[in-house]
TIRO-2110 file (N, C-alpha, C; in Angstrom, 1 decimal):
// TIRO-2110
-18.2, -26.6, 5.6, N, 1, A
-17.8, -25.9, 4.4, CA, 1, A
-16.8, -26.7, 3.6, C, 1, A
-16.8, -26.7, 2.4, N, 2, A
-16.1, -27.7, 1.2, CA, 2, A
-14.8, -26.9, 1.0, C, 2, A
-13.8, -27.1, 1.3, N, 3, A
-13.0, -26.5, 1.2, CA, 3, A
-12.2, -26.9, -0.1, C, 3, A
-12.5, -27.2, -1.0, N, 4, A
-12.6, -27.2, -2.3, CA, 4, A
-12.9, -25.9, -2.8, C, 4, A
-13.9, -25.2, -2.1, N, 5, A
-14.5, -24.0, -2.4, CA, 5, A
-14.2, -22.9, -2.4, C, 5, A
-13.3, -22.5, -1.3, N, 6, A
-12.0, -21.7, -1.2, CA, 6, A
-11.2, -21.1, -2.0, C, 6, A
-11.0, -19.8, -2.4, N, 7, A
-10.1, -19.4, -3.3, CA, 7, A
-8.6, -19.2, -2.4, C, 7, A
-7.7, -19.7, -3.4, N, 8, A
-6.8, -19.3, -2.8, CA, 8, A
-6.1, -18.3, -3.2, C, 8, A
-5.7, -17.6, -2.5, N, 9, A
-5.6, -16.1, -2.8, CA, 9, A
-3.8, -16.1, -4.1, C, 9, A
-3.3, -16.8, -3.3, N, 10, A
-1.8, -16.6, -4.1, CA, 10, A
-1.8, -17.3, -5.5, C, 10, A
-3.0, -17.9, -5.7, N, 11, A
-2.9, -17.8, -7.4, CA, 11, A
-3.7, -17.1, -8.4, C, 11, A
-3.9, -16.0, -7.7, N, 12, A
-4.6, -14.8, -7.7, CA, 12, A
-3.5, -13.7, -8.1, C, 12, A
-3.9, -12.8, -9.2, N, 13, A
-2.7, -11.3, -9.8, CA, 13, A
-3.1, -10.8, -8.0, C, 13, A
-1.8, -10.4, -8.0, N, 14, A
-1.2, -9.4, -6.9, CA, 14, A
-2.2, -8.4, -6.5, C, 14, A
-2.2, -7.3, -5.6, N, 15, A
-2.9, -5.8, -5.7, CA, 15, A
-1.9, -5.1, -6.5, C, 15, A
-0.6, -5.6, -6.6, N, 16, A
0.2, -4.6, -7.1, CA, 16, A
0.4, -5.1, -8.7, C, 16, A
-0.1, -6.1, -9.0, N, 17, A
0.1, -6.3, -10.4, CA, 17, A
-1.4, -6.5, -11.0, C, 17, A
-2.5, -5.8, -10.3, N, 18, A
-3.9, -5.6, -10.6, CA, 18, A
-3.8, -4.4, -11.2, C, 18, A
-3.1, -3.7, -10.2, N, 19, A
-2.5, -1.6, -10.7, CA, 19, A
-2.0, -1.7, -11.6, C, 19, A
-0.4, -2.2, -11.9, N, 20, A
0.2, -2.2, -12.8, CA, 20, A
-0.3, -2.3, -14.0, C, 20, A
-1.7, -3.3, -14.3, N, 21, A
-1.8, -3.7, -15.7, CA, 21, A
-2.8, -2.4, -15.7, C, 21, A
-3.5, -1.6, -14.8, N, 22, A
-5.0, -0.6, -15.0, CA, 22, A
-4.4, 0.5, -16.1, C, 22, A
-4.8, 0.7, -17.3, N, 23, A
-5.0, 1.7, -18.1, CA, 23, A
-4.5, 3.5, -17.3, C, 23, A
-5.6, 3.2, -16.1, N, 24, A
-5.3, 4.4, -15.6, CA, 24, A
-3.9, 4.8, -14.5, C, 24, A
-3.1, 3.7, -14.6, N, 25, A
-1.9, 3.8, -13.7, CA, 25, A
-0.9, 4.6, -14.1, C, 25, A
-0.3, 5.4, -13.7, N, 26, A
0.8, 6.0, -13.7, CA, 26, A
2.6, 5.6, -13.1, C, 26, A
3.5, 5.2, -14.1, N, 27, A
4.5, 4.7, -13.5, CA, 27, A
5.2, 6.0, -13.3, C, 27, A
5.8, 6.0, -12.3, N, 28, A
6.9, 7.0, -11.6, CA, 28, A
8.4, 6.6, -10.7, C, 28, A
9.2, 7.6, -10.7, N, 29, A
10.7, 7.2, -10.4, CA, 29, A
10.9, 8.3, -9.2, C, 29, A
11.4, 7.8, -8.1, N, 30, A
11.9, 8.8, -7.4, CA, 30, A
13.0, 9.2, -6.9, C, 30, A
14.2, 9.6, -7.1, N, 31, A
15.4, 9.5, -6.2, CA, 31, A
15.3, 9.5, -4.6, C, 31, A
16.3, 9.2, -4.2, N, 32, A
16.7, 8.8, -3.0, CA, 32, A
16.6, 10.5, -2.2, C, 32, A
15.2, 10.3, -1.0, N, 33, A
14.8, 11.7, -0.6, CA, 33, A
14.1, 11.9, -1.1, C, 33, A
13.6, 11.7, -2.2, N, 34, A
12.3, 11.9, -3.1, CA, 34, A
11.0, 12.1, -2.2, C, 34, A
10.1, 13.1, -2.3, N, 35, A
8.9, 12.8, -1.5, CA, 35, A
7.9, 12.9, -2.5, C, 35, A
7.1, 11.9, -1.7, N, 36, A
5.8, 11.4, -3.3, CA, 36, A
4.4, 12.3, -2.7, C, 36, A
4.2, 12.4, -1.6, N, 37, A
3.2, 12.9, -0.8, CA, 37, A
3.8, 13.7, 0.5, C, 37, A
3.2, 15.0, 0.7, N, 38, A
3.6, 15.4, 2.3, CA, 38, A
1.7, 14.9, 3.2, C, 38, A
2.5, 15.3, 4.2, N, 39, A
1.1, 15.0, 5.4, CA, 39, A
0.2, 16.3, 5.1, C, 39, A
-0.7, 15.8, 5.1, N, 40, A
-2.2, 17.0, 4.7, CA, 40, A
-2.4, 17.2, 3.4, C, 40, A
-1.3, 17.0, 2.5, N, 41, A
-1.9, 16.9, 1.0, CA, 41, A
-3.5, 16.1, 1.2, C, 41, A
-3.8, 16.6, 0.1, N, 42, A
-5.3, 16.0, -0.5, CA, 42, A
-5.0, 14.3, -0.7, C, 42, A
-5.3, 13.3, -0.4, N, 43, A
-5.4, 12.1, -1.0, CA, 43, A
-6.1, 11.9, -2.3, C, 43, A
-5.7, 11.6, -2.8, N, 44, A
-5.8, 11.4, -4.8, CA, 44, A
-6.0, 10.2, -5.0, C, 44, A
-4.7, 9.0, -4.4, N, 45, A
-4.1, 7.9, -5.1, CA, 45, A
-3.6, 6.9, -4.1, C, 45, A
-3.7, 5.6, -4.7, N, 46, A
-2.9, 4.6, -3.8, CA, 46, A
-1.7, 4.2, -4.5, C, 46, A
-0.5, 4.1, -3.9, N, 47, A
0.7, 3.3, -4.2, CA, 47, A
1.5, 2.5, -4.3, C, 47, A
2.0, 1.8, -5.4, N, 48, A
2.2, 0.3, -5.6, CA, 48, A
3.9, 0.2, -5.6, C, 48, A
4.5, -0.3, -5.0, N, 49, A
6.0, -0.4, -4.9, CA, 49, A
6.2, -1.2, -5.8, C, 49, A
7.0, -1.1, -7.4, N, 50, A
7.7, -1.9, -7.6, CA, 50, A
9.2, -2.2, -7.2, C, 50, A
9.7, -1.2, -6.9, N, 51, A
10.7, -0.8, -6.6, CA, 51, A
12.1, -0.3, -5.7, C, 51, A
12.3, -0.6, -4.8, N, 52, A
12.9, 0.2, -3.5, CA, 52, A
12.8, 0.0, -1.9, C, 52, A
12.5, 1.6, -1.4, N, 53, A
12.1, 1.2, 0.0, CA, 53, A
11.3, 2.6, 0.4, C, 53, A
10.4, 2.8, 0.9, N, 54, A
9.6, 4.1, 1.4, CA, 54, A
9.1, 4.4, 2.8, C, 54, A
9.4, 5.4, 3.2, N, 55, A
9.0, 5.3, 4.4, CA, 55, A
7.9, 6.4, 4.7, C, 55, A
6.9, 6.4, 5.1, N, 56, A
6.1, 7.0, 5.9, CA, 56, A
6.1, 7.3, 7.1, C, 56, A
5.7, 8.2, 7.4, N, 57, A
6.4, 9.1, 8.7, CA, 57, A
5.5, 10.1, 9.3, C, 57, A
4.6, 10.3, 10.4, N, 58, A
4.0, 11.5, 10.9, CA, 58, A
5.0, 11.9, 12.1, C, 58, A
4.6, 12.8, 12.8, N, 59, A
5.1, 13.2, 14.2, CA, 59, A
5.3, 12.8, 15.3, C, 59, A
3.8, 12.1, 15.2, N, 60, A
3.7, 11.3, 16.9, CA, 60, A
3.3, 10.0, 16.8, C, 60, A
2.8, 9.9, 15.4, N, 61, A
2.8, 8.3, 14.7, CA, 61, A
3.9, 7.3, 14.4, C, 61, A
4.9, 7.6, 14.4, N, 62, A
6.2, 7.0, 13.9, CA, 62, A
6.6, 6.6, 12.6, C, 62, A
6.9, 5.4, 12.4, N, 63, A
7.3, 5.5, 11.0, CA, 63, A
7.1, 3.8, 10.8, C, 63, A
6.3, 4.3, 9.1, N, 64, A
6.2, 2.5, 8.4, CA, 64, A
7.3, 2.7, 7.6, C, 64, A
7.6, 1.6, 7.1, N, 65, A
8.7, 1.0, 5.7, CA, 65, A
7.8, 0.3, 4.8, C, 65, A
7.7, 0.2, 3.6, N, 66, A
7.4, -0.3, 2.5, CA, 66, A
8.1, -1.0, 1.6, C, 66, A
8.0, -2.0, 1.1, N, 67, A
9.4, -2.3, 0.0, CA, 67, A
8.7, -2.9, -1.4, C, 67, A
9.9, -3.4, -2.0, N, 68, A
9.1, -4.1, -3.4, CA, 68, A
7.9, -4.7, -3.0, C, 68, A
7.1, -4.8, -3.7, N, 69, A
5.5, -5.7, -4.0, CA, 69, A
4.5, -5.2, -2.8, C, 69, A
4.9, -4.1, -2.2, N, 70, A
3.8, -3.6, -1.1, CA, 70, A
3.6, -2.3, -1.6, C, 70, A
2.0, -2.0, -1.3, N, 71, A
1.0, -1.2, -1.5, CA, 71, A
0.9, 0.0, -0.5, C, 71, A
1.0, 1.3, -0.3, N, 72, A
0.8, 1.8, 0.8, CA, 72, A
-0.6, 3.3, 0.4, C, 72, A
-1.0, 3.6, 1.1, N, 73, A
-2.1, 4.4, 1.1, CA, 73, A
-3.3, 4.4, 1.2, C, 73, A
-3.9, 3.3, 1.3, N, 74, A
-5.0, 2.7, 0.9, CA, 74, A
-5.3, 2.9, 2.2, C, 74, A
-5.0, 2.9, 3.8, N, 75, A
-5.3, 2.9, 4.5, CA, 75, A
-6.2, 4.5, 4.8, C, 75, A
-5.5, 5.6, 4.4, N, 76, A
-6.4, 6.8, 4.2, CA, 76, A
-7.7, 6.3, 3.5, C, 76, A
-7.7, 5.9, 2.5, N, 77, A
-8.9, 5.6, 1.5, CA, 77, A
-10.0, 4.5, 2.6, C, 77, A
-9.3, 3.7, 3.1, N, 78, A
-10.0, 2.8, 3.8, CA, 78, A
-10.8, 4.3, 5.1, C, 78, A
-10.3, 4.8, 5.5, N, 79, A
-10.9, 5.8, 6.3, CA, 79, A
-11.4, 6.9, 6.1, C, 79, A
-11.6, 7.0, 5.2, N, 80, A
-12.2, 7.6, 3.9, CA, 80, A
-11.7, 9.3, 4.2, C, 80, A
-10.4, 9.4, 4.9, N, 81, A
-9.9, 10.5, 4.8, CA, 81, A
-9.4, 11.7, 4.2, C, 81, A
-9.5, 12.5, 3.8, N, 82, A
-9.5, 14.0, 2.9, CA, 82, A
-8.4, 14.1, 2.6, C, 82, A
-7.5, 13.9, 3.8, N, 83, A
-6.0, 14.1, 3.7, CA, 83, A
-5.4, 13.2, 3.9, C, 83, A
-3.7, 13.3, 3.3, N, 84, A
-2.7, 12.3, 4.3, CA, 84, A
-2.3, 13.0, 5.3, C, 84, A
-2.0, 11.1, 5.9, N, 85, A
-2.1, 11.3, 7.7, CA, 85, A
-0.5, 11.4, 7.6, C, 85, A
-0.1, 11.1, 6.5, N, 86, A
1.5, 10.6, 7.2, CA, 86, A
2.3, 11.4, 5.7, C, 86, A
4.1, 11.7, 5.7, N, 87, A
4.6, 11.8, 4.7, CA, 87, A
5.3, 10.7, 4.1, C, 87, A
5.4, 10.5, 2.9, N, 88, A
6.1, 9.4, 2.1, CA, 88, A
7.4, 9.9, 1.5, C, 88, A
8.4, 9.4, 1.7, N, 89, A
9.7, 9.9, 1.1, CA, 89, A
10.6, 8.5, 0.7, C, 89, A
11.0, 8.5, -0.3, N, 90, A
12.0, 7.4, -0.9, CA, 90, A
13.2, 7.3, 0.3, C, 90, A
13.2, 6.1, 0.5, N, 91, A
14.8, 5.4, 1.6, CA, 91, A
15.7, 5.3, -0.1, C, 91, A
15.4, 4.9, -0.7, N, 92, A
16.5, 4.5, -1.9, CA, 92, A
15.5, 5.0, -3.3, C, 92, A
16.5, 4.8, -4.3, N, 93, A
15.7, 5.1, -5.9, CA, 93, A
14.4, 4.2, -5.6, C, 93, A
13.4, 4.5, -5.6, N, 94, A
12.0, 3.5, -6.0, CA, 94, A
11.7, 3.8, -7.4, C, 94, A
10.5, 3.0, -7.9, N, 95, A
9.8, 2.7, -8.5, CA, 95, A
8.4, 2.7, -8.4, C, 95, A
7.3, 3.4, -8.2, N, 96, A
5.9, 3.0, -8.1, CA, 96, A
4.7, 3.0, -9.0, C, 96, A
4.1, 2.7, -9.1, N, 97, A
2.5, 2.6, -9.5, CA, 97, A
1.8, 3.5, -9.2, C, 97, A
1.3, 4.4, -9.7, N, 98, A
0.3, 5.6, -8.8, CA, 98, A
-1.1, 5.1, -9.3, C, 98, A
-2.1, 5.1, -9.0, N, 99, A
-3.8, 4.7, -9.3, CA, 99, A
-4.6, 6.1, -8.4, C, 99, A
-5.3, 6.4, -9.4, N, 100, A
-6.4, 7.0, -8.8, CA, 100, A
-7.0, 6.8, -7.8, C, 100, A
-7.5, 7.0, -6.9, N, 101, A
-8.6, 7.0, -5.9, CA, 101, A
-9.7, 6.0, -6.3, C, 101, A
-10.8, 6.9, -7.1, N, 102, A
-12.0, 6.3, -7.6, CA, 102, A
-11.3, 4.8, -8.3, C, 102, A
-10.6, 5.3, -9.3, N, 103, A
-10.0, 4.0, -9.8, CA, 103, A
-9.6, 2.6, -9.1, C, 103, A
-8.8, 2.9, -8.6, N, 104, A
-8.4, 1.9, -7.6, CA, 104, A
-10.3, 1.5, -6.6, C, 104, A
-10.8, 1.8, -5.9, N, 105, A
-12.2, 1.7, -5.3, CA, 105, A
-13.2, 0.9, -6.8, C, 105, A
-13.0, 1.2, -8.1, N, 106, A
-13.7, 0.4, -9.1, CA, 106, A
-12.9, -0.8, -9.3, C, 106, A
-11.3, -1.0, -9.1, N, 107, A
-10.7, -2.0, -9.1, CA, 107, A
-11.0, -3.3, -8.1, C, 107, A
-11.1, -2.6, -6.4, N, 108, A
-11.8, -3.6, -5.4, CA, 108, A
-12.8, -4.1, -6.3, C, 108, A
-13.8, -3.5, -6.7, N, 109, A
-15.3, -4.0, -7.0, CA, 109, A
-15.0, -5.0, -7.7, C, 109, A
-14.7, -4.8, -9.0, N, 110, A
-14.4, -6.1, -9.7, CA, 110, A
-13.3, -7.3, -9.3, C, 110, A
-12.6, -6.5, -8.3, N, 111, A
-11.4, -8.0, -7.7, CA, 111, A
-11.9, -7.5, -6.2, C, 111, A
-13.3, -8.1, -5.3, N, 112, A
-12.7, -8.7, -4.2, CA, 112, A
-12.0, -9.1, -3.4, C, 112, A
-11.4, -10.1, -4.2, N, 113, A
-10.4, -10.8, -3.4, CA, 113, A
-9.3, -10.2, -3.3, C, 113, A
-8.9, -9.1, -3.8, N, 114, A
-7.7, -7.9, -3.6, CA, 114, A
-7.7, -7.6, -2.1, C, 114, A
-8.8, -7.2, -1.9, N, 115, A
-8.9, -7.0, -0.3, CA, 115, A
-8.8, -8.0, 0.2, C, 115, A
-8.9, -9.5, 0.3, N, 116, A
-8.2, -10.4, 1.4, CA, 116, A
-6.5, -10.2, 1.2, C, 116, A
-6.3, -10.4, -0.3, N, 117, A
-4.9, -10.3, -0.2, CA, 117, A
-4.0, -8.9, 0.5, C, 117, A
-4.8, -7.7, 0.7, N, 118, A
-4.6, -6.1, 1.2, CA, 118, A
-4.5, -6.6, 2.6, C, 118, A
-5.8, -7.6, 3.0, N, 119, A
-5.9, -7.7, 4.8, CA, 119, A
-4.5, -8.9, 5.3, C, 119, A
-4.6, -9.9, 4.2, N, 120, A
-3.5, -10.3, 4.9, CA, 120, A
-2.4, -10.0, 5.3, C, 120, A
-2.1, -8.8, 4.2, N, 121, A
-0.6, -8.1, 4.3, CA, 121, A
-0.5, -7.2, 5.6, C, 121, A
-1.6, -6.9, 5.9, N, 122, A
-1.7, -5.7, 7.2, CA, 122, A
-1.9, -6.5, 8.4, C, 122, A
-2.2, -7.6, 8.3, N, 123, A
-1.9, -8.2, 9.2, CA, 123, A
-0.9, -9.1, 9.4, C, 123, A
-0.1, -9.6, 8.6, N, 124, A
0.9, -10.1, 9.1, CA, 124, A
2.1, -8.4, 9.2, C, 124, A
1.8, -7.0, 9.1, N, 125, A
2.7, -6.2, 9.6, CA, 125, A
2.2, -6.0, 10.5, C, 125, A
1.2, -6.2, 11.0, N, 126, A
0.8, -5.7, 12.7, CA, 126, A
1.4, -6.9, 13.5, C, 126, A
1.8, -8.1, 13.2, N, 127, A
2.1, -9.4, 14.3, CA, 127, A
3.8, -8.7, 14.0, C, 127, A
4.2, -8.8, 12.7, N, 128, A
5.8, -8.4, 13.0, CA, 128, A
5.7, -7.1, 13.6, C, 128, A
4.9, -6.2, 13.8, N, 129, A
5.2, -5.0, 14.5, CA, 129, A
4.8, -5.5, 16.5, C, 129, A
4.5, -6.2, 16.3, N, 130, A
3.9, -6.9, 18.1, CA, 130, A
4.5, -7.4, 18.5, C, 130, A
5.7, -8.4, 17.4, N, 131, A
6.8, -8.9, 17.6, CA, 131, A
8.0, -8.4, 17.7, C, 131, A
8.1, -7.1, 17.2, N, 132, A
9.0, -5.9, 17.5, CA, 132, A
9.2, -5.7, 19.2, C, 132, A
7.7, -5.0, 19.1, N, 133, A
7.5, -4.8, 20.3, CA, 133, A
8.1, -5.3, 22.0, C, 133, A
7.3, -6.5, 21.4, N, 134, A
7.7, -7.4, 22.8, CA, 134, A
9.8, -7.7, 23.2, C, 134, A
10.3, -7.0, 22.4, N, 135, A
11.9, -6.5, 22.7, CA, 135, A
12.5, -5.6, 23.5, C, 135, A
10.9, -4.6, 23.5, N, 136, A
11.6, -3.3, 23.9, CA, 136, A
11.0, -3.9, 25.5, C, 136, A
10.4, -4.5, 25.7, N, 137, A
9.7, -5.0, 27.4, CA, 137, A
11.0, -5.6, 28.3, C, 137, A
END
């Protein structure tokens, strides 16, 4: 393979500044405690941080953190889930991006490569979450 041929992804718009520019985006503010989603709501929308820190939380799932330039929800949509699995509540004042559902799903189509840049982010939090891990051993 000609690696000439290769896109490289980081000079590529963001996922979060793909949302930001979509017509159909919604910017919003949350105070500190803020919740943007509870667990079992309907899934609508995916979430673009410009802003802050967020945490996601279920009962027996534990808890993610999110911060400036990270995306979160998409993972329901990826599982093509009804509801949310988890609650979202502001750690500090944020800033986010809201996108539609469908919207965001017509956004992949025409950017691709959004989804390499989505997978690499989830994977480099699964190695720092493995790397967590291996502490508590």
């Amino acid at each position: 393979m000609n690696p000439d041929a290769l896109i490289a992804t980081s000079t590529l718009p963001s996922p979060v500044e793909l949302i930001a520019e979509h017509d159909h985006a919604d910017r919003l503010t949350f105070p500190t405690g803020g919740v943007l989603f509870r667990r079992g709501e309907m899934v609508k929308s995916v979430y673009a941080l410009e802003q802050g820190l967020v945490e996601l939380s279920a009962p027996l799932d534990g808890r993610l953190r999110y911060s400036r330039g990270e995306m979160f929800f998409f993972e329901d949509l990826a599982r093509q889930r009804l509801h949310h699995s988890r609650e979202a509540r502001a750690l500090t004042p944020i800033s986010v991006v809201r996108l539609p559902r469908n919207t965001f799903l017509e956004l992949i189509h025409r950017h691709p490569t959004m989804v390499i840049s989505l997978l690499e982010r989830q994977h480099a939090r699964l190695r720092e979450q493995r790397l967590d891990a291996c502490h508590y051993y």
